[in-house]
C-alpha positions as CSV (number, residue, x, y, z in Angstrom):
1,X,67.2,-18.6,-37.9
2,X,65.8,-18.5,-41.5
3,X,62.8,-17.4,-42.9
4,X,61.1,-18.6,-45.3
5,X,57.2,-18.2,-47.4
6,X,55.7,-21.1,-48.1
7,X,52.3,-21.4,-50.7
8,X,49.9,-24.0,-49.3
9,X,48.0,-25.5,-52.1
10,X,46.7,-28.6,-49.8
11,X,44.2,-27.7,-47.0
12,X,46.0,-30.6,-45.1
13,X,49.4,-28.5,-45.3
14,X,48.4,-26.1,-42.4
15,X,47.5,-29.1,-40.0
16,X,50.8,-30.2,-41.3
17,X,52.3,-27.2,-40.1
18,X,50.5,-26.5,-36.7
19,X,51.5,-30.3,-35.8
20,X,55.2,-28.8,-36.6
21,X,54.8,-25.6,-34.5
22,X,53.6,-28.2,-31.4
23,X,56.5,-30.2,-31.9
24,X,58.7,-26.6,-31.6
25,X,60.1,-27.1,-34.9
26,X,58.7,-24.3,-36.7
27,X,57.0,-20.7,-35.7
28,X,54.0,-20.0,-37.5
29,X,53.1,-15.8,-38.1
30,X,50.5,-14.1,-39.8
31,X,46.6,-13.9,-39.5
32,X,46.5,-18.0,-41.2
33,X,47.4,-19.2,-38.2
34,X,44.2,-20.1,-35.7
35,X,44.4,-22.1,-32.2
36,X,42.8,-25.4,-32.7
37,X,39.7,-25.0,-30.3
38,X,37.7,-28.3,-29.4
39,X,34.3,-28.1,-30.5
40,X,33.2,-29.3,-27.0
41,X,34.9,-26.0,-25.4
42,X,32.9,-23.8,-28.8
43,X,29.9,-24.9,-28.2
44,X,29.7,-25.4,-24.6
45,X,26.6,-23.8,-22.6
46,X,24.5,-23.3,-26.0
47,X,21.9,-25.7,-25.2
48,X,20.1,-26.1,-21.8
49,X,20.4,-29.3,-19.6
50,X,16.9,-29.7,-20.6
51,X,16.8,-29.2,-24.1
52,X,20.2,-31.3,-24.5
53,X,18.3,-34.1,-22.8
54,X,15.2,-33.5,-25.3
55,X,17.4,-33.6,-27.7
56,X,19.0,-36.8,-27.6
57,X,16.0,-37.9,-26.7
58,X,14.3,-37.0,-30.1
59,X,17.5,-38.2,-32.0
60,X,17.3,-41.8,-30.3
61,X,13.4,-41.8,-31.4
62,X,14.2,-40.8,-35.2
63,X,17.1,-43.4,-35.0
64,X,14.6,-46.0,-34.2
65,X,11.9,-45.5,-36.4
């Protein structure tokens, strides 16, 4: 197994990268690397049923004016 540092100078290197480490090609170290987390599963539960419903509501309404 070799080791290697690599500079990334491309913010689309590291998705490069992570999309290597799912294939188990590579193994990313170090603080860079982050689990991708949906932003469904981040944001879940912030907003009430209620308000989520007012909410589309008020976006359809600006929409249509």
């Amino acid at each position: 197994m070799n080791t290697i540092t690599v500079e990334l100078i491309n913010s689309k290197a590291m998705q490069l990268l992570q999309d290597l480490e799912a294939m188990h090609i590579i193994r990313l170290h170090g603080p860079a690397v982050t689990p991708k987390i949906k932003l469904s599963d981040k944001y879940r539960g912030i907003l009430s049923k209620e308000d989520g419903i007012d909410l589309n509501k008020h976006t359809d309404q600006m929409r249509s004016e």
